[in-house]
N, C-alpha and C positions, 0 to 999 in steps of 0.2 A: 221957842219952847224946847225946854232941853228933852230929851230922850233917854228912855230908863232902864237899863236891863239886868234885870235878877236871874244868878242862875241859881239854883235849886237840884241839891243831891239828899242822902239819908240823913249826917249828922255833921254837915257843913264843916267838916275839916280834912275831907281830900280832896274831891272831885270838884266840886262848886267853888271852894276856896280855889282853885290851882286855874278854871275855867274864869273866875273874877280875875287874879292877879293876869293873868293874862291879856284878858282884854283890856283892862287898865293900860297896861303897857302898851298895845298898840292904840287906844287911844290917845294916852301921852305922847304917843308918838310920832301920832299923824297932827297931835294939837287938837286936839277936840275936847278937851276939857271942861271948855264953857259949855258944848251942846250934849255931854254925853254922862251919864251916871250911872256906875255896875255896883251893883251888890250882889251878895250871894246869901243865901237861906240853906237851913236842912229841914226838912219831916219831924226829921226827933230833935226833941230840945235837951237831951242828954249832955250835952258838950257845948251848952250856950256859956258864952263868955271864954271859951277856951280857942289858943290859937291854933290852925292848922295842924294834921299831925306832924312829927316832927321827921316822919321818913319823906312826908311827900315836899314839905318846907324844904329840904335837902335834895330833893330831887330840881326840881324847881329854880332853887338855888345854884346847881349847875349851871342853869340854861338862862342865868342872868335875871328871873323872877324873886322878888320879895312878898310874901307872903304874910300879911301883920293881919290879915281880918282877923275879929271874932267872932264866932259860930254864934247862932242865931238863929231861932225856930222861925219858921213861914207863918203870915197871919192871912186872915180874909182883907186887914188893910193892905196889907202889899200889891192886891188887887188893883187896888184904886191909885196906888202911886206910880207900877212900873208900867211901861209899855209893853213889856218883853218879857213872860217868863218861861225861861230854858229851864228845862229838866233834864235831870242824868238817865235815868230809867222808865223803865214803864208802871215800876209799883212807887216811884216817885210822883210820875204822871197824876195817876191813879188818887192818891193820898192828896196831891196839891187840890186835883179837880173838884174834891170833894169841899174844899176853903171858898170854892170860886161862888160870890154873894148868888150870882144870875148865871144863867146858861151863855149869854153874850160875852162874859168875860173869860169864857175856854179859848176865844178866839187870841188871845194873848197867850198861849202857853203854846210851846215847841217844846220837841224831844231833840238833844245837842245832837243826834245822831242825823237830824235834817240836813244837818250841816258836814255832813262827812262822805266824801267824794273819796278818799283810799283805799275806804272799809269798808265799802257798800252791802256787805255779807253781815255787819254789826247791828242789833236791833237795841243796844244800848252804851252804856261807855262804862268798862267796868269798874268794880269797884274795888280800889289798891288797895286800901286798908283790913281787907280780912282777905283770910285769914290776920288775929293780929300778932302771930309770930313772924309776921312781915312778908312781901313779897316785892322786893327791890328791882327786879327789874319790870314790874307788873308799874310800880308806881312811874319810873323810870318811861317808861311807854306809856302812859297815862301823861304825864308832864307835856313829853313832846308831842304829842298826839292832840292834846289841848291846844299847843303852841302851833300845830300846823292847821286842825281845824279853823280856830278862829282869825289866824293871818288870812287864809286863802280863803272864806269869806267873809271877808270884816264888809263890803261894801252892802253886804245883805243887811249885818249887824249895826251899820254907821248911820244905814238909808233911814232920813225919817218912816215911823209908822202913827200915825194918826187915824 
């Protein structure tokens, strides 16, 4: 049975995009392909069908990540297909929980910050895209910071959850 992990930020074209292409990559990389499937979602459907922004694509893009999702609003189905849904913040938290059909399927949502052992002082993973007169090295550390969370717990993220 493969295994499903949705990450989930505001308008699925910085954080949740940059946290997908990510874990792709270390799935590819470890060969997991058959057992593993990432998607990412946002809250707002504003930017459904649109790719990644284009500073964090670049950002990203340094660090050897391709970034081709398109943005995509969160549904109450996503529920029922992922195993795993990561959220960026807490009013994304907040916003998903309320999609969730039953109280039992809260148990499948995490905040990305579980997973961050550098930061321990972070109660969420900011968001690079506002201001949007840009903030480059904000995306910049948002990239890598993705890159290093989910390497240094992929065996949390890889471990079947059933």
């Amino acid at each position: 049975m493969k295994q499903k992990i949705l990450f989930v930020c505001l308008g699925n074209i910085c954080r949740s995009p940059a946290a997908h292409g990510v874990m792709e990559s270390i799935v590819a990389r470890e060969g997991l392909q058959d057992q593993i499937t990432i998607d990412s979602a946002g809250t707002y459907g504003g930017h459904s069908g649109d790719l990644p922004d284009s500073r964090m694509r670049s950002a990203a893009s340094r660090r050897g990540y391709n970034l081709t999702h398109r943005a995509r609003r969160i549904t109450e189905e996503d529920f029922y297909r992922f195993d795993m849904i990561v959220v960026m913040d807490d009013m994304n938290y907040e916003n998903v929980s309320r999609l969730a059909p039953e109280r039992k399927y809260l148990d499948k949502m995490h905040r990305f910050v579980e997973f961050c052992r550098n930061h321990p002082q972070w109660s969420y993973a900011h968001n690079t895209c506002f201001p949007r007169s840009g903030n480059k090295r904000r995306q910049e550390e948002q990239s890598q910071l993705c890159a290093q969370k989910l390497s240094s717990h992929r065996t949390i993220f890889l471990r079947p959850h059933y």
